[in-house]
KEFI-52640 format. One line per 8 residues: number of its first residue (from 1); their letters; for each residue x, y, z of N, C-alpha, C. Coordinates in steps of 0.02 Angstrom, whole numbers. Layout:
KEFI-52640
NUM> A> X Y Z X Y Z X Y Z ~ ...
//
This chain:
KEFI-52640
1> XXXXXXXX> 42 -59 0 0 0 0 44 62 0 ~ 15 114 -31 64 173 -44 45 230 0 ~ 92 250 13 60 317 59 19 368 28 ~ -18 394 68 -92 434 39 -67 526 20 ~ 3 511 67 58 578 99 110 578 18 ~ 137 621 -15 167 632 -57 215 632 -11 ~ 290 597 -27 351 634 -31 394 712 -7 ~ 432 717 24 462 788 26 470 813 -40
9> XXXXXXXX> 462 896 -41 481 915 -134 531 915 -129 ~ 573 897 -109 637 880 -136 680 806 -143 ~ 619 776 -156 614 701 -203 584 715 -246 ~ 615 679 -301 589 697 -392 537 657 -399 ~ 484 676 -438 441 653 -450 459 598 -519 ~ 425 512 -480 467 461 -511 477 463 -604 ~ 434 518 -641 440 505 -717 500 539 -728 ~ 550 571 -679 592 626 -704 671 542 -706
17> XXXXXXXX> 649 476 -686 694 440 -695 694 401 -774 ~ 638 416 -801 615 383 -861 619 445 -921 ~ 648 499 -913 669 549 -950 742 607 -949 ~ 774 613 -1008 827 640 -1004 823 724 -959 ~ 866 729 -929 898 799 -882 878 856 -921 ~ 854 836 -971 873 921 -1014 777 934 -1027 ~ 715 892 -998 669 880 -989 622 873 -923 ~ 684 878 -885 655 897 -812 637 955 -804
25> XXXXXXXX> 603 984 -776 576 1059 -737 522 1042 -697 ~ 534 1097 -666 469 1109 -616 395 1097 -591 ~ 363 1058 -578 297 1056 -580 268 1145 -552 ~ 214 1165 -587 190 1217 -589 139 1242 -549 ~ 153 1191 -492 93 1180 -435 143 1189 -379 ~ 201 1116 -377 229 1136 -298 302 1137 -316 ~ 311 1131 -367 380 1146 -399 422 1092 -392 ~ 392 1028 -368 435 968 -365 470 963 -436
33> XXXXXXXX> 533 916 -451 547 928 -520 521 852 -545 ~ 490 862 -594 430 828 -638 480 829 -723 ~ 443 772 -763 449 760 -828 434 800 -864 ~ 425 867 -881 408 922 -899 386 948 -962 ~ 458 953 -998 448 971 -1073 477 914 -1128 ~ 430 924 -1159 459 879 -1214 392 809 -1258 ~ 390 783 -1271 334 731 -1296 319 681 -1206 ~ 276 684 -1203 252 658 -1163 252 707 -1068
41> XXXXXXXX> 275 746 -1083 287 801 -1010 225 828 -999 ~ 210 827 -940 157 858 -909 185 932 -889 ~ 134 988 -860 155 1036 -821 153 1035 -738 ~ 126 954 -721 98 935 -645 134 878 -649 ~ 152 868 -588 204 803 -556 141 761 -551 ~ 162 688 -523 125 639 -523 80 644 -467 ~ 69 690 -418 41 695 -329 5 770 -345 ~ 7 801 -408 -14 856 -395 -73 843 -454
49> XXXXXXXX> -54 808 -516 -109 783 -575 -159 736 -518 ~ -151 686 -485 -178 658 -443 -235 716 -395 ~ -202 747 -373 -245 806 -326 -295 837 -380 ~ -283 861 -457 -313 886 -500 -357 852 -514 ~ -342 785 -526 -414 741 -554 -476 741 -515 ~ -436 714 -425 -492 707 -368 -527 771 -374 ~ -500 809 -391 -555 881 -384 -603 914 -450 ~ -552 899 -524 -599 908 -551 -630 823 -607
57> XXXXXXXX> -603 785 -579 -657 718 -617 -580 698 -676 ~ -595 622 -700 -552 596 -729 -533 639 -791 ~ -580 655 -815 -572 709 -873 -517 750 -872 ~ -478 759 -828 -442 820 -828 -361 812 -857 ~ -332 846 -890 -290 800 -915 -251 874 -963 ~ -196 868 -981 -141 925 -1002 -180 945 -1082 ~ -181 1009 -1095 -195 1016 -1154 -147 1058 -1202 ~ -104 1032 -1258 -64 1061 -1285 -86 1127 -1326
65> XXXXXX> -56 1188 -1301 -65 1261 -1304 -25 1278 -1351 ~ 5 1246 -1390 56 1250 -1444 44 1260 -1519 ~ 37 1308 -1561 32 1265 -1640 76 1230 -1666 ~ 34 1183 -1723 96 1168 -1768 113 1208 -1814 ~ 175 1197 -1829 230 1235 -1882 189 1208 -1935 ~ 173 1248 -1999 155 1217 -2056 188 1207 -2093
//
């Protein structure tokens, strides 16, 4: 069973081990350092997307703010 308690922020949030250094930054909530930028990066660590869902419903989820280059 996993604790219900997140981590100190100054333990990385575990996707920042499954992605290169130059893709880490900040979560934009508690600033833990999170998987960030790049294909697959969130702007929320894994304890803070978690807190987002319980509050606003599974639906909730990153939406890319970006265009494409044509």
């Amino acid at each position: 069973m996993t604790s219900a308690f997140p981590p100190p922020i100054s333990e990385p949030d575990p996707s920042t081990f499954t992605c290169s250094g130059s893709l880490v930054g900040p979560c934009s909530s508690c600033l833990r350092n999170t998987h960030k930028y790049g294909s697959g990066g969130l702007p929320l660590c894994h304890w803070c997307m978690t807190s987002a869902r319980e509050n606003w419903g599974t639906g909730v989820r990153f939406n890319n703010t970006r265009t494409q280059a044509s």
